[in-house]
C-alpha positions as CSV (number, residue, x, y, z in Angstrom):
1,X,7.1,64.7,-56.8
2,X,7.4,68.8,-57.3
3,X,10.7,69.6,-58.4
4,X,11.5,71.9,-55.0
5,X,10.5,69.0,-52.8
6,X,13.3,66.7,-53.8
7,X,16.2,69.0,-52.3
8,X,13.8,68.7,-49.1
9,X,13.9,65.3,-48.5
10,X,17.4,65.0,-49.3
11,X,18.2,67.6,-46.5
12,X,16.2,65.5,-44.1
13,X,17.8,62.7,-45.2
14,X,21.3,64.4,-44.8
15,X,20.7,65.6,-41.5
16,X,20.6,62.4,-39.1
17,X,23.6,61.3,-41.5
18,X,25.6,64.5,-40.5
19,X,24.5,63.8,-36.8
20,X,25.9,59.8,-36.7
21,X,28.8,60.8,-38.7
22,X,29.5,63.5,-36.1
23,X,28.6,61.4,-33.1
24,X,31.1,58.7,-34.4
25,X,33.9,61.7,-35.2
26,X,33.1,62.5,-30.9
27,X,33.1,59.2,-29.8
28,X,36.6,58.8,-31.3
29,X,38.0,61.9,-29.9
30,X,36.7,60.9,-26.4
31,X,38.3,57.7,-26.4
32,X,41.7,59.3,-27.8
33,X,41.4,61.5,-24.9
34,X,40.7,58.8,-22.0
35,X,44.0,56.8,-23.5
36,X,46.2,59.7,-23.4
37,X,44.9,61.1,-20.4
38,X,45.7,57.1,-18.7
39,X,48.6,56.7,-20.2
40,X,50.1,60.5,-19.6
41,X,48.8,60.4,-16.0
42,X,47.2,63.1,-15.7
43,X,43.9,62.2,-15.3
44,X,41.3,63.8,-13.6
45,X,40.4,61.9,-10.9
46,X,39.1,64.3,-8.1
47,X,36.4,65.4,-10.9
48,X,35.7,61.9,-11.7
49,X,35.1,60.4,-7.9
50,X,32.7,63.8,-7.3
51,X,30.5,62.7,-10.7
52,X,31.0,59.0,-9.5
53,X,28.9,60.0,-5.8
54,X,26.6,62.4,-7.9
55,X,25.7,59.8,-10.2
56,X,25.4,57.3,-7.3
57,X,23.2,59.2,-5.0
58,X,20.7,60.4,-7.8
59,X,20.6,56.4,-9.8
60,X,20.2,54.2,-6.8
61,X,16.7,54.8,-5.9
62,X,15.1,55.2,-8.9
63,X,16.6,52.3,-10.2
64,X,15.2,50.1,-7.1
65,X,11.8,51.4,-7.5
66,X,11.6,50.4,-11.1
67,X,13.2,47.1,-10.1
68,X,11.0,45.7,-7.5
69,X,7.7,46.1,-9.8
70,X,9.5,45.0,-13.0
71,X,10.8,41.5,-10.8
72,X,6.9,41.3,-9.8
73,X,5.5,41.6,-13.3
74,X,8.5,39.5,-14.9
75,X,7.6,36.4,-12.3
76,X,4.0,36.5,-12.7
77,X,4.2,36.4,-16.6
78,X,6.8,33.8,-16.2
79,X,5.1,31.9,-14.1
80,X,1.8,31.7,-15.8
81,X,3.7,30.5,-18.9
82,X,5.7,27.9,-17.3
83,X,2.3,26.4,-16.1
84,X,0.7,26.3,-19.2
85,X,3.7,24.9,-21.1
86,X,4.4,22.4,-18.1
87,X,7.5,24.0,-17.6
88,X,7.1,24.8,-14.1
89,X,10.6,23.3,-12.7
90,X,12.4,25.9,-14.7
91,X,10.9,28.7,-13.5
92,X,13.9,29.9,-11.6
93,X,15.7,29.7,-14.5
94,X,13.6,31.4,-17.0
95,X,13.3,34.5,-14.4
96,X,17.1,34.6,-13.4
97,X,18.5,34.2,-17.4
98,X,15.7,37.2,-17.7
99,X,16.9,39.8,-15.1
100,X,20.8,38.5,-15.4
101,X,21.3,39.2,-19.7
102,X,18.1,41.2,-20.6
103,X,16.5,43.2,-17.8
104,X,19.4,44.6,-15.3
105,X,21.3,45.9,-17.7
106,X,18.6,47.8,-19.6
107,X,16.9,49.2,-16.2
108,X,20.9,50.2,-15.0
109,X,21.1,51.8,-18.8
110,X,17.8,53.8,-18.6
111,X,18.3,55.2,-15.2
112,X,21.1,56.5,-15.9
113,X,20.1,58.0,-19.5
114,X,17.2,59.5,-17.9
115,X,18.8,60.9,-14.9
116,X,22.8,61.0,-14.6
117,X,22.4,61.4,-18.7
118,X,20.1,64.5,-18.7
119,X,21.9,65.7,-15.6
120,X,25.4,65.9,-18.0
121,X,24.0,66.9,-20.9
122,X,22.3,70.1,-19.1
123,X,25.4,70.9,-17.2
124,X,27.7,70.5,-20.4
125,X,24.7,72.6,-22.2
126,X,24.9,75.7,-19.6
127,X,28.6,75.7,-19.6
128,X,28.0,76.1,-23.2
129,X,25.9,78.8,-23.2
130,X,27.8,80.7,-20.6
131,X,31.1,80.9,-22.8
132,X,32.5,78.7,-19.8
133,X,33.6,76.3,-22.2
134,X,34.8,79.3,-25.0
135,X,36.8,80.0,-22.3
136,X,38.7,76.6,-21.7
137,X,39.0,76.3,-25.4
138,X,41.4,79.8,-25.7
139,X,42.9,79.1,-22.1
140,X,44.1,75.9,-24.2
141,X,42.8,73.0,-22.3
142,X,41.2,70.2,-23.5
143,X,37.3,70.0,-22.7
144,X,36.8,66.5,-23.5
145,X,39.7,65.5,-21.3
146,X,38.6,67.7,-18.7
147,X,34.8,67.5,-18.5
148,X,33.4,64.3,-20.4
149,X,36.4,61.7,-19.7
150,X,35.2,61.9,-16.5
151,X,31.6,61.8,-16.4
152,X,32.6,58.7,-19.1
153,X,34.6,56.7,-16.9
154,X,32.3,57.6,-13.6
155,X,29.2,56.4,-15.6
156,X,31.0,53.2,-16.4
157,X,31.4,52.6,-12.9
158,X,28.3,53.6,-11.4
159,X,26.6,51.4,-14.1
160,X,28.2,48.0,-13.4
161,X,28.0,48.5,-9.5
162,X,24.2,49.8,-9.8
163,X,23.9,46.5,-12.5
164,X,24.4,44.1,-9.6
165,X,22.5,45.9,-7.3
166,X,19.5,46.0,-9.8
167,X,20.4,42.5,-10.6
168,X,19.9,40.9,-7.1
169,X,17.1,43.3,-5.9
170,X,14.9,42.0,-9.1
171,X,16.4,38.1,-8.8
172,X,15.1,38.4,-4.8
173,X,11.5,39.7,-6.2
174,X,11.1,37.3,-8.3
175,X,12.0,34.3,-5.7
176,X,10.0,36.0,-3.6
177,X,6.5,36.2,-5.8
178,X,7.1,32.8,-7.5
179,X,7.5,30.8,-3.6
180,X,4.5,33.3,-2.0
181,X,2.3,33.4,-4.8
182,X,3.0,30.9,-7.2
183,X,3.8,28.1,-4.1
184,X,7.1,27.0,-6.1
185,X,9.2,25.1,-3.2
186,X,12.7,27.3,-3.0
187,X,14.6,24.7,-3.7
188,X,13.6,23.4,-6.8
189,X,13.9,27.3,-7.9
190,X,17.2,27.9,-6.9
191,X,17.9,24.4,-8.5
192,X,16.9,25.1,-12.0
193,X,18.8,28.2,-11.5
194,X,22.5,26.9,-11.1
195,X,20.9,24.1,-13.5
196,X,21.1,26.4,-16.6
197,X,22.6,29.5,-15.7
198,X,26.6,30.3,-16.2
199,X,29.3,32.4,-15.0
200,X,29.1,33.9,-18.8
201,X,25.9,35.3,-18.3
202,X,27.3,37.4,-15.4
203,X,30.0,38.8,-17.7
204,X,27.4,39.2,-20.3
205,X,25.4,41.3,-17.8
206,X,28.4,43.3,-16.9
207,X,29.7,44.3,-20.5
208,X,26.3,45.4,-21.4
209,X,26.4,47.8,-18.2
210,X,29.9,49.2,-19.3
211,X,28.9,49.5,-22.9
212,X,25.5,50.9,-22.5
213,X,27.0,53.2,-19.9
214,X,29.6,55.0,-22.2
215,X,26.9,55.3,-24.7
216,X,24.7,57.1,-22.5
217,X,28.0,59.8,-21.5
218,X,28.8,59.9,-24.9
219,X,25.6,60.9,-26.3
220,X,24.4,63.2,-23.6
221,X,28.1,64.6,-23.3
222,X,27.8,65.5,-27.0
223,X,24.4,67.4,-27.0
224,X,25.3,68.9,-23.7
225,X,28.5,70.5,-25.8
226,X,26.5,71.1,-28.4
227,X,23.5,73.1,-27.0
228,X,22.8,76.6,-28.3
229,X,19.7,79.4,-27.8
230,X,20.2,79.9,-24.1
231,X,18.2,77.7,-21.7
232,X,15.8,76.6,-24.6
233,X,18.6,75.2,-26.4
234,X,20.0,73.3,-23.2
235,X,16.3,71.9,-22.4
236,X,16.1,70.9,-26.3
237,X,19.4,69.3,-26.2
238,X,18.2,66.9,-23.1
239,X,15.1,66.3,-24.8
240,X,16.9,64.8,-27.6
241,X,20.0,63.2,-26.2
242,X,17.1,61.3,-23.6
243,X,15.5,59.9,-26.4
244,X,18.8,59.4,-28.7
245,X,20.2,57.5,-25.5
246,X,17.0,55.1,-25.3
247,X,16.8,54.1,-29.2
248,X,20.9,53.7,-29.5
249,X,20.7,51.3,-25.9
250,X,17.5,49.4,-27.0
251,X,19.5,48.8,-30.9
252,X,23.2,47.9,-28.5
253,X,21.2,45.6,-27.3
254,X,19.6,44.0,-29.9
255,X,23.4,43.6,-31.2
256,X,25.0,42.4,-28.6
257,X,21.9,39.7,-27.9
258,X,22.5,38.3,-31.0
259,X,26.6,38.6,-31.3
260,X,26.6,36.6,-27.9
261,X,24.3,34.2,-29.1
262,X,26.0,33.3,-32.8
263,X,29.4,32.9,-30.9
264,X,28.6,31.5,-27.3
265,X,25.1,29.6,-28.8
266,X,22.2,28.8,-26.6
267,X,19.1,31.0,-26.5
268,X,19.5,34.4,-27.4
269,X,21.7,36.5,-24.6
């Protein structure tokens, strides 16, 4: 290897080091803020219910339309497999377990990475290049309390309510294909569902929401805030905290999967 190519690789090396280990030092100063912003009562919570409507009114439908055709092709795969395997009575459950831990969650997370996500990031990222947030910092008040504590905690919520929407919409397409087009009899569907399923993968379902969700405002708070280079920077800064979002949720997930499953057992969550 040439001698001037070593410092190279190291500095590519370095680089998405210095970015986690900056990430991690936000993440920490984000949740220090939301505490003391609880706890000392002044939160915002005007700017927080206005992000919480935005977030809802640009989510909802995108998030059904990916829903409907994802419950389709999850019941036909499902059900093909069941048949071959003889494992027809549990189709129900098979679909169900799938949309309940694995696929609401993960169509809530990416909805709201690629839309409320991008949508923060370029508003934090034209604040930044328009010295508005210069301006807070020598006015002496606290960006991260005022402007990503919010979109945080109105993520979070638009994530677990838009989770259980997502999570019956998909449940009711799947019901639906598998008695139309598969002729499974209802009842033996909905029986293999309370069969195997448990309140604990509800709760599963819902933490992965919450968690996914502050990932998403953390991440596309932090490029927004970081954005530089005028509107070029701001559209280079979605870019990237899109694609950051999607590889950080599909890795949470992965962890959380298997966390669940050491400690609660069963098939993987």
């Amino acid at each position: 290897m040439p001698a001037h190519s070593a410092p190279r690789a190291a500095l590519a090396l370095g680089r998405p080091l210095a970015e986690v280990v900056a990430l991690l030092g936000f993440t920490r100063r984000v949740l220090a803020a939301a505490l003391g912003s609880v706890t000392g009562r002044r939160f915002p919570l005007a700017e927080t219910v206005v992000q919480t409507w935005y977030a809802i009114r640009v989510c909802t439908l995108p998030a059904l339309a990916v829903s409907v055709p994802f419950g389709i092709i999850l019941a036909l795969q499902v059900g093909v497999l069941a048949q071959e395997v003889g494992a027809v009575a549990f189709t129900g459950a098979g679909n169900t377990l799938a949309v309940v831990r694995q696929a609401s969650p993960l169509i809530t997370a990416l909805m709201l990475s690629g839309v409320a996500g991008s949508a923060i990031c370029a508003d934090l990222g034209s604040r930044r290049i328009r010295e508005e947030i210069d301006a807070m910092e020598v006015m002496g008040l606290s960006v991260v309390e005022r402007l990503v504590v919010p979109r945080m905690f109105a993520v979070v919520a638009v994530a677990v309510l838009l989770n259980g929407v997502v999570m019956f919409f998909t449940i009711i397409t799947t019901l639906s294909v598998s008695v139309v087009l598969q002729d499974l009899p209802p009842g033996s569907y909905l029986a293999s569902v309370t069969t195997l399923a448990q309140v604990s993968d509800l709760w599963l379902s819902l933490a992965k929401a919450a968690i996914f969700a502050v990932i998403c405002a953390l991440v596309a708070s932090y490029k927004g805030l970081r954005a530089e280079r005028g509107p070029t920077g701001v559209g280079e800064a979605v870019t990237s905290a899109v694609v950051t979002n999607f590889v950080l949720l599909f890795a949470a997930n992965f962890v959380i999967s298997q966390v669940y499953s050491t400690f609660a057992g069963g098939p993987i969550g």
